[in-house]
Backbone bond lengths (Angstrom), bond angles and torsions (degrees), N, CA, C in turn:
res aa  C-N    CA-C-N  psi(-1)  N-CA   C-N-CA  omega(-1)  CA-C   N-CA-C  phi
1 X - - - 1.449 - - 1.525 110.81 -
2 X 1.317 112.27 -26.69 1.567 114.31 -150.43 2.366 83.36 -142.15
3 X 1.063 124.18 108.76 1.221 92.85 -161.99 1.286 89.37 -131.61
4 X 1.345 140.49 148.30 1.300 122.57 -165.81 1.976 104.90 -107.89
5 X 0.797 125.34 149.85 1.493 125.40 175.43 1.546 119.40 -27.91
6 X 1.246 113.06 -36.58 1.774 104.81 -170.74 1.590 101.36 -124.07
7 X 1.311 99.53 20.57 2.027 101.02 163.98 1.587 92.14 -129.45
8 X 1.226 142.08 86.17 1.436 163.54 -158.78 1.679 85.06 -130.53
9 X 0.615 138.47 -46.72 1.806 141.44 -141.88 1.907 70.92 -100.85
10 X 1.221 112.09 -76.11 1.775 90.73 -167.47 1.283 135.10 -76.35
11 X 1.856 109.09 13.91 1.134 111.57 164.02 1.326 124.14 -103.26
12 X 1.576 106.82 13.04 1.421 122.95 164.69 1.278 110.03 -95.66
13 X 1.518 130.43 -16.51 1.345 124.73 -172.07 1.495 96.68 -77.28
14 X 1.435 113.83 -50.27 1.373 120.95 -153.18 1.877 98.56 -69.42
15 X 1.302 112.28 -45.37 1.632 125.56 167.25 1.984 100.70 -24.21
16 X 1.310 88.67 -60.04 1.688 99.48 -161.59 1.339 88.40 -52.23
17 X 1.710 126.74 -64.44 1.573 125.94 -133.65 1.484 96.13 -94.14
18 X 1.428 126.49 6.88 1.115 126.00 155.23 2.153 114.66 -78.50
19 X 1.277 96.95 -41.36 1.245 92.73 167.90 1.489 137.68 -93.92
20 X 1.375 94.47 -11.11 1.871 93.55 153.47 1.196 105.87 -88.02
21 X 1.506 155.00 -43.78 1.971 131.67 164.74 1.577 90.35 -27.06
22 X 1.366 122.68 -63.99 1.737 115.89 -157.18 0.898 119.30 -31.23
23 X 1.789 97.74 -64.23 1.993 105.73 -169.79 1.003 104.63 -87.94
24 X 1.597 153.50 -37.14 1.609 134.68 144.97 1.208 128.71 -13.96
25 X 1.409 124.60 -47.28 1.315 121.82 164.73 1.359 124.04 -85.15
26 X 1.667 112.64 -1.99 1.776 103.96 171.76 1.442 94.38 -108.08
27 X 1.576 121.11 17.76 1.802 118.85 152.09 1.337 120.17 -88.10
28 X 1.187 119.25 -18.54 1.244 132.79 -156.68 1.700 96.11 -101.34
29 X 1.338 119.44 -20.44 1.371 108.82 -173.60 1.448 138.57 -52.14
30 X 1.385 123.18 145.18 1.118 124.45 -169.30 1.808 123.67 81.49
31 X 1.726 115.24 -2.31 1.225 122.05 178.00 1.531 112.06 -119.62
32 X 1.142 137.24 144.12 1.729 135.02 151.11 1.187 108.90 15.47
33 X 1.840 124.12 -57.90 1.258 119.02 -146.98 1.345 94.55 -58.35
34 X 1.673 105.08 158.26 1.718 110.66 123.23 1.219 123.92 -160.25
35 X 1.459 115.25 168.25 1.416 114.23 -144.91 1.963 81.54 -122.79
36 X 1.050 96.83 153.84 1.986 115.24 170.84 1.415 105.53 -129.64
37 X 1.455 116.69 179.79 1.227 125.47 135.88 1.644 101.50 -133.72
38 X 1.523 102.57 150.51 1.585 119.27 176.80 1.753 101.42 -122.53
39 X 1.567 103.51 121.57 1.115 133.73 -174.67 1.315 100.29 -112.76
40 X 1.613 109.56 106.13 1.141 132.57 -174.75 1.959 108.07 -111.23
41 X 1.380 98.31 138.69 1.108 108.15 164.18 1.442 135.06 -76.15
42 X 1.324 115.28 -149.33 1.959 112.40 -173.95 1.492 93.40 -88.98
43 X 1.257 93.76 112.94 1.669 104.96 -171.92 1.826 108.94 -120.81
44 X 1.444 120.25 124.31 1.404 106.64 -161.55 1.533 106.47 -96.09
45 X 0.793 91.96 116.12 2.016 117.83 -156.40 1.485 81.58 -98.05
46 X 1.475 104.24 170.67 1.299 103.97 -176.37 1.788 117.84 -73.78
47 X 1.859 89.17 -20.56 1.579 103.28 -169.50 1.285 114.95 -76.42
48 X 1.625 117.36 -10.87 1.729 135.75 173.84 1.177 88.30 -92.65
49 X 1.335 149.01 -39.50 1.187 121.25 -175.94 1.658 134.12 -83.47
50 X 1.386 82.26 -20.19 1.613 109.61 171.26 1.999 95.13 -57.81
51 X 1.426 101.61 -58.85 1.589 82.52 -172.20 1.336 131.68 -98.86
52 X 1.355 109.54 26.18 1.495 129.81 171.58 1.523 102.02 -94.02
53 X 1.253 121.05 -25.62 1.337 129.65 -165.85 1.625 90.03 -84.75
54 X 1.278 125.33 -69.66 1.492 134.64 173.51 1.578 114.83 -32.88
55 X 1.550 116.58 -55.14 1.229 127.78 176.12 1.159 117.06 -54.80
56 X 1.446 132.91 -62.86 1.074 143.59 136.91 2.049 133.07 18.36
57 X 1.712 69.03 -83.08 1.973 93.75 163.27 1.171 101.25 -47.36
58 X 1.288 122.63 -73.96 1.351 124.70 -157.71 1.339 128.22 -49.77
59 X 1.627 104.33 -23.86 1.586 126.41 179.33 1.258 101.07 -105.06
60 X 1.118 160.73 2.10 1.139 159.79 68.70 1.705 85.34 165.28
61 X 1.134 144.86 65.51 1.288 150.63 139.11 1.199 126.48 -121.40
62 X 1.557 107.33 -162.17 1.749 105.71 -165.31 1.607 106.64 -87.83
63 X 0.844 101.35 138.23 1.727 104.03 163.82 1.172 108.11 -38.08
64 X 1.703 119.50 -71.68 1.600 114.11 -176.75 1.084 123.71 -41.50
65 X 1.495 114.85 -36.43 1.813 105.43 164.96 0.980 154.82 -65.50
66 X 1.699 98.41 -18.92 1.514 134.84 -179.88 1.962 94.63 -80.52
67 X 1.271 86.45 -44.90 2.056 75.55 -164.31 1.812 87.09 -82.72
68 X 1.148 140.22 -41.23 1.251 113.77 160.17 1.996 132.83 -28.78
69 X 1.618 100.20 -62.72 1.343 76.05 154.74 1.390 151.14 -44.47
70 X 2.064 93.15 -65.08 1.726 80.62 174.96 1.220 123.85 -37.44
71 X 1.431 114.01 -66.55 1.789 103.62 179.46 1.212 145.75 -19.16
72 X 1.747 87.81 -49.65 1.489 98.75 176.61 2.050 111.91 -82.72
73 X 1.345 108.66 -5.75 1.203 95.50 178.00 1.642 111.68 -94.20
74 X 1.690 112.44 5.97 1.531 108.06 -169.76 2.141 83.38 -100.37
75 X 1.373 91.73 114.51 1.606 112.65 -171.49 1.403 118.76 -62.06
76 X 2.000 85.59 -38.06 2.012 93.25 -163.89 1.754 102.23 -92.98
77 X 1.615 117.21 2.36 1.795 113.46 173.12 1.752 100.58 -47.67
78 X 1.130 97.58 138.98 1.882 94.53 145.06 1.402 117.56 -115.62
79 X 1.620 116.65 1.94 1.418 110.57 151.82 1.373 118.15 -60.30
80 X 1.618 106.90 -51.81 1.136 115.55 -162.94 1.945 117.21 72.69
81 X 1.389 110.75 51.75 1.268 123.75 -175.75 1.293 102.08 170.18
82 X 1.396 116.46 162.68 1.673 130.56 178.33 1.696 85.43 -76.15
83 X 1.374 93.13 159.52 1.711 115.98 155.36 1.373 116.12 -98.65
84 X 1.039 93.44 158.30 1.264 89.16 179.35 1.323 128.12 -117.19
85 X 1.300 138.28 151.22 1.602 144.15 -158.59 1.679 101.36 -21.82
86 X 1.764 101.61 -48.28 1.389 90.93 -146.06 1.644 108.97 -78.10
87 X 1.445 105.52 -21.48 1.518 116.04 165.18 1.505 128.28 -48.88
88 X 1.533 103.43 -20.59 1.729 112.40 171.31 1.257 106.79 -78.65
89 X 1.301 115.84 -43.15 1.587 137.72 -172.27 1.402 111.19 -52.42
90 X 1.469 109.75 -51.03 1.416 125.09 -166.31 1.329 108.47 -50.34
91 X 1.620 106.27 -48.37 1.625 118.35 174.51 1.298 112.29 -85.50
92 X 1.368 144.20 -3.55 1.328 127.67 151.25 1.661 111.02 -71.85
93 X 1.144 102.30 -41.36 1.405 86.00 155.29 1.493 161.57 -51.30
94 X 1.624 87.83 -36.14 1.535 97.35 160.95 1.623 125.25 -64.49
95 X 1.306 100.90 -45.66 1.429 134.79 166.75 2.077 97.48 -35.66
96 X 0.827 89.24 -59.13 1.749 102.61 -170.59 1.354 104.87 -49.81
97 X 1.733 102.42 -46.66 1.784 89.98 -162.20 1.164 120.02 -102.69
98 X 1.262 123.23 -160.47 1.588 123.96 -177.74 1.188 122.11 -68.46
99 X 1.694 132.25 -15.85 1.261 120.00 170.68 1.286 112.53 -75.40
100 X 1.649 133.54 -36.46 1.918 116.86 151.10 1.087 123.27 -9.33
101 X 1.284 119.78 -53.74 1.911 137.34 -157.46 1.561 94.10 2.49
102 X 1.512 108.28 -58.92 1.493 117.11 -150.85 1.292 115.87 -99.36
103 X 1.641 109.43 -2.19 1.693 104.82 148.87 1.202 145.59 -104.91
104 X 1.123 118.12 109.65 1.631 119.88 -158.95 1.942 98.28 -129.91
105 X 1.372 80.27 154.45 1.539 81.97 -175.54 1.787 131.73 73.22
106 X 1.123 107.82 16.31 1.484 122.20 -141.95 1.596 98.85 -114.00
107 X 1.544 146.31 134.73 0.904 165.53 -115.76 2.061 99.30 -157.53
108 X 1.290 121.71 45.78 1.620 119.73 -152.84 2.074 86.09 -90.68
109 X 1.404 83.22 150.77 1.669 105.31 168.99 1.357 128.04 -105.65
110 X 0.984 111.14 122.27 1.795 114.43 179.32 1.671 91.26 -119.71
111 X 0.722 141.81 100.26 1.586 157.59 -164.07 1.629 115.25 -172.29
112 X 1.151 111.09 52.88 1.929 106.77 173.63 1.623 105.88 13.04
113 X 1.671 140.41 37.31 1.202 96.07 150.71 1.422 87.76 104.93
114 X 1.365 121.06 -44.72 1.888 108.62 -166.21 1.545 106.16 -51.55
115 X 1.109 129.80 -37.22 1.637 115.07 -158.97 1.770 92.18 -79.36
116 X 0.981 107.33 154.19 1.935 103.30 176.27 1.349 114.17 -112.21
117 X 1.548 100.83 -39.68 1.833 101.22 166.53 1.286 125.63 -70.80
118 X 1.213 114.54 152.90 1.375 154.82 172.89 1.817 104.32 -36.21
119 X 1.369 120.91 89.85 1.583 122.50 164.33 1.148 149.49 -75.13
């Protein structure tokens, strides 16, 4: 939605898996299934942490300070911090069970707040 100049390559991935949830869920119509997509924000996965930790080294400070910055340099959070794994989870979960029933087809954000427009 929001894609920055030199992540072009992953704002085409996310493009795609926004439009396969689409037509997955207008295959699925009329049965139980349903299909979402969950649009997750800067979430510190182990694999962001893996290279905040690396980055870090190399600059010869703490990790915590390094992922402190980023955070504080991503402007549009209203967390103002990464999420974390289990915060994506929480809503695949919801997604999973029977209180969904009635969302299908649906494009939902777990992103602290960074995107500002209207989804």
């Amino acid at each position: 939605m929001n894609v920055p100049a030199d992540m072009a390559h992953y704002g085409v991935t996310k493009a795609g898996m926004l439009a396969l949830g689409n037509g997955l869920a207008k295959l699925t119509r009329g049965t139980s299934v349903t299909v979402n997509t969950i649009l997750g924000g800067p979430t510190y996965s182990d694999g962001v942490a893996e290279a905040v930790g690396g980055i870090a080294r190399a600059q010869g400070m703490p990790a915590e300070q390094l992922k402190s910055a980023i955070a504080a340099g991503n402007t549009t959070s209203l967390l103002e911090r990464f999420l974390e794994p289990t915060e994506i989870a929480h809503l695949a979960a919801y997604l999973a069970s029977p209180l969904s029933s009635a969302t299908n087809g649906a494009a939902l954000r777990a992103d602290g707040g960074v995107l500002t427009g209207v989804l």
